[in-house]
C-alpha positions as CSV (number, residue, x, y, z in Angstrom):
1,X,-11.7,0.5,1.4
2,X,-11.6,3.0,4.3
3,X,-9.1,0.4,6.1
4,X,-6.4,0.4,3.5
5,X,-6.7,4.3,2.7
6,X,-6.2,5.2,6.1
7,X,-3.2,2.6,6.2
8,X,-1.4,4.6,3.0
9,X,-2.4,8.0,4.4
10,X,-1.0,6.6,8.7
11,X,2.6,5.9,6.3
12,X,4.3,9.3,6.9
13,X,7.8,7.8,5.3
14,X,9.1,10.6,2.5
15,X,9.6,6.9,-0.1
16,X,5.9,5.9,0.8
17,X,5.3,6.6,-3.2
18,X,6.8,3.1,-3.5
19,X,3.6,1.3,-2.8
20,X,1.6,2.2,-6.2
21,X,-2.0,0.9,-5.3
22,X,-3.6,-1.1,-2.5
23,X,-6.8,-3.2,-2.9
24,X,-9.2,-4.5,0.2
25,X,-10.6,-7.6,-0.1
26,X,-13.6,-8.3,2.2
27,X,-14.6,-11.9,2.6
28,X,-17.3,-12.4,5.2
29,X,-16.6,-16.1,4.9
30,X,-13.8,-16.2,7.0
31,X,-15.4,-14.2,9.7
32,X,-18.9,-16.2,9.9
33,X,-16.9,-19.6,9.1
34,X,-15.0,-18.7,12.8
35,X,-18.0,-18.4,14.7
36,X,-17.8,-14.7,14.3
37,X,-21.5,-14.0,13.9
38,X,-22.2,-15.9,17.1
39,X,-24.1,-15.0,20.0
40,X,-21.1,-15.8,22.2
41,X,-19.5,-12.4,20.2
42,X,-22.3,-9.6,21.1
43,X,-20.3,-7.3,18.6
44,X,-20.4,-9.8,15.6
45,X,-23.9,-11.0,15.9
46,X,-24.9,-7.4,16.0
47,X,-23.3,-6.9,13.3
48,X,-24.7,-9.3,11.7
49,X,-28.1,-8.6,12.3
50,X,-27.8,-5.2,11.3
51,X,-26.2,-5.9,7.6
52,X,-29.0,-8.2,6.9
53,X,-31.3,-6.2,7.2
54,X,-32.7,-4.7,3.6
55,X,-30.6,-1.6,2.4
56,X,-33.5,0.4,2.0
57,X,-33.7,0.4,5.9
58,X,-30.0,0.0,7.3
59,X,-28.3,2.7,4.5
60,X,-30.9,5.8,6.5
61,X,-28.9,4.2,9.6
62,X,-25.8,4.4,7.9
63,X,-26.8,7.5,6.2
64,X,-27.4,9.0,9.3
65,X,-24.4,7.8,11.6
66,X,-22.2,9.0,8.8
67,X,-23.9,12.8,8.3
68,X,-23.2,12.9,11.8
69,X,-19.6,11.9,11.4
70,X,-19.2,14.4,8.5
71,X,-20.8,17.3,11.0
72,X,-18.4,16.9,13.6
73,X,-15.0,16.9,11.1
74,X,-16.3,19.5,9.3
75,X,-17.9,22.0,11.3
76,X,-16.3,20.8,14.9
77,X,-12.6,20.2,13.6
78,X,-11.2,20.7,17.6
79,X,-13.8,18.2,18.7
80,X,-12.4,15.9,16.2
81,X,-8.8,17.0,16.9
82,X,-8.8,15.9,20.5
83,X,-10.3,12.3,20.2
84,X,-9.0,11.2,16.8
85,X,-5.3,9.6,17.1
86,X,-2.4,11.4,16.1
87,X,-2.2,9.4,12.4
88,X,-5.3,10.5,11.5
89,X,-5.1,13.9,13.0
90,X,-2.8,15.6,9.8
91,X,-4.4,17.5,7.1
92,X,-3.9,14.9,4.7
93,X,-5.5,12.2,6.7
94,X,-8.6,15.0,7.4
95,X,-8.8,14.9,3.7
96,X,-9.4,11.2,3.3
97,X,-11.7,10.7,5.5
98,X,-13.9,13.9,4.2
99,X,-14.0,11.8,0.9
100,X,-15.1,8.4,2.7
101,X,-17.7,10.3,4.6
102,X,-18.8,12.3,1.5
103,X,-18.7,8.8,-0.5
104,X,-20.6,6.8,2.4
105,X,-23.8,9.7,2.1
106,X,-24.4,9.5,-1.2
107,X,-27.5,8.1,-2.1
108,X,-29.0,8.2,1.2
109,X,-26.2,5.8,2.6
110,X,-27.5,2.7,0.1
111,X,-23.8,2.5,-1.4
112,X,-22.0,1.9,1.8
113,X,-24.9,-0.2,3.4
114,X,-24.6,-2.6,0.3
115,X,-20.7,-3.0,0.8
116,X,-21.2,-3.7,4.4
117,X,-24.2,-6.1,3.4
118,X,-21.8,-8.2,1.1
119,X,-18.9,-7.8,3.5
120,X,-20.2,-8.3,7.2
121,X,-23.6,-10.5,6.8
122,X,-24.3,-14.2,6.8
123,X,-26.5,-13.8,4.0
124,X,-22.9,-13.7,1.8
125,X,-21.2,-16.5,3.5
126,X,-19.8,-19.3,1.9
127,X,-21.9,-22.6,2.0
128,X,-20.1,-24.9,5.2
129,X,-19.7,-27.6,2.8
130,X,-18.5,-28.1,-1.0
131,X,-21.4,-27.8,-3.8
132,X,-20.3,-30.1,-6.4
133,X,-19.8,-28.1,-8.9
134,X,-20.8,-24.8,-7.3
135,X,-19.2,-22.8,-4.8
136,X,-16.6,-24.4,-2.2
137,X,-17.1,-24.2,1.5
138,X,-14.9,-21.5,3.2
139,X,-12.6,-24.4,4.9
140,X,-11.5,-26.0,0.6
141,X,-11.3,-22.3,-0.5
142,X,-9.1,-20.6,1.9
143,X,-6.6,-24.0,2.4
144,X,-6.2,-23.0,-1.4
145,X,-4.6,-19.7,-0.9
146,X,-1.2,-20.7,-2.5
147,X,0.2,-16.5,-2.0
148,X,1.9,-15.6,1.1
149,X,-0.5,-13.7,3.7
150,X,0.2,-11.7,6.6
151,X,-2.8,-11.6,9.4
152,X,-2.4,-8.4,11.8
153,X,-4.3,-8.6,15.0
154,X,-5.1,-6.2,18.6
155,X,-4.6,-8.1,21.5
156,X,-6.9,-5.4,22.5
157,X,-9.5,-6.0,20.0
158,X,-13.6,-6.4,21.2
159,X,-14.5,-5.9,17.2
160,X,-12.6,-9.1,15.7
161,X,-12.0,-11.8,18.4
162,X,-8.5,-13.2,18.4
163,X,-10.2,-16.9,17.3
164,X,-11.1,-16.0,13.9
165,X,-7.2,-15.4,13.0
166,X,-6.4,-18.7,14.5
167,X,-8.9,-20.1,12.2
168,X,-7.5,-18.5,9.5
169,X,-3.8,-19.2,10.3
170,X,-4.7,-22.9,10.7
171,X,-6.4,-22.4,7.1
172,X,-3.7,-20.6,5.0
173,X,-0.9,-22.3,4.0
174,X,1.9,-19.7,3.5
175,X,0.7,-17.4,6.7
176,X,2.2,-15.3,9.1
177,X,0.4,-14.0,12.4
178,X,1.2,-10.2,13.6
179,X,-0.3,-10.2,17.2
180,X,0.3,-6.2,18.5
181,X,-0.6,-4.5,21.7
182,X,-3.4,-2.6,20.4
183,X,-7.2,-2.0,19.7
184,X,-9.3,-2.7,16.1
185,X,-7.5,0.4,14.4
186,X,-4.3,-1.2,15.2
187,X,-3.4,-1.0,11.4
188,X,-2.7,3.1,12.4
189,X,0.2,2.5,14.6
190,X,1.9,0.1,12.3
191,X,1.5,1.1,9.5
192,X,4.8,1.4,8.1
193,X,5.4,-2.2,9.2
194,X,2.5,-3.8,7.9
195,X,3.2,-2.1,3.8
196,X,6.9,-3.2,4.3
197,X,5.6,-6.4,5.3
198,X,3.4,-6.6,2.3
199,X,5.8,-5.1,-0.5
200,X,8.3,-7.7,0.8
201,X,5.5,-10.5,0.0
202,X,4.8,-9.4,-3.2
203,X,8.3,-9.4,-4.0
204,X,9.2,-12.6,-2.8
């Protein structure tokens, strides 16, 4: 995922080589479970909205939105220079994001519209309550997280509202809660803190 490879790439410490792989795990059941898709949160329900829509229609959006992304880096790299932050302003950050914007236009955008589909639409939510034997309502599934989990969260942040990782907190056994001064790409500015963090979990 974009997230986690920007993350890696933001990590600028000479033993970074320590932390072998890094996996992102979307669930959208969290996120629509928290009222996230609500019309209270214009951001989420548009969201929402637009990743139900069928992928024949939103990945020409996507598709589109991202060729134009992929025209400024590439052919406007001062434009880009002077509004992206300083993590993802070094050569090798330049070069991950070229292969996420070259991934997310393949296939007129379908790829990348069907990740966000599964990821960010109600459509994929978890039922609200238990199916006996079929799938369990986000609420039994995530209170049976038994592995330590770190949530990191912008004060700052209009994307994800700070409710959903109260929700989540409340839901997770073994959970810590990061809240940071900072925006929905908070994950740039600490990113050393939040791999130390994890490798520490992992090792505990």
């Amino acid at each position: 995922g974009p997230y986690v490879m920007s993350v890696l790439t933001a990590d600028r410490r000479e033993d970074r080589a320590r932390c072998k792989a890094a996996a992102m795990v979307v669930g959208v059941s969290d996120v629509s479970a928290s009222g996230y898709f609500s019309v209270s949160h214009p951001s989420g329900f548009f969201e929402g909205c637009f990743n139900s829509l069928p992928v024949r229609i939103s990945g020409c959006v996507t598709w589109s939105v991202t060729s134009f992304f992929k025209w400024v880096l590439l052919g406007y790299p001062d434009v880009y220079s002077k509004h992206a932050s300083p993590a993802m302003n070094t050569p090798e950050a330049r070069g991950v994001l070229r292969r996420i914007l070259e991934d997310g236009v393949r296939n007129l955008g379908r790829g990348a519209a069907l990740d966000c589909q599964q990821g960010l639409s109600p459509l994929y939510s978890r039922p609200t309550k238990d199916i006996e034997g079929g799938e369990r309502s986000a609420e039994t599934a995530y209170r049976g997280v038994k592995v330590p989990v770190a949530l990191w969260y912008g004060k700052q942040d209009s994307t994800v509202p700070l409710h959903t990782a109260d929700w989540l907190a409340d839901r997770l056994e073994h959970c810590t809660v990061h809240y940071h001064d900072g925006t929905h790409m908070l994950f740039l500015h600490y990113a050393e803190q939040i791999i130390d963090d994890l490798i520490a979990k992992m090792s505990s």
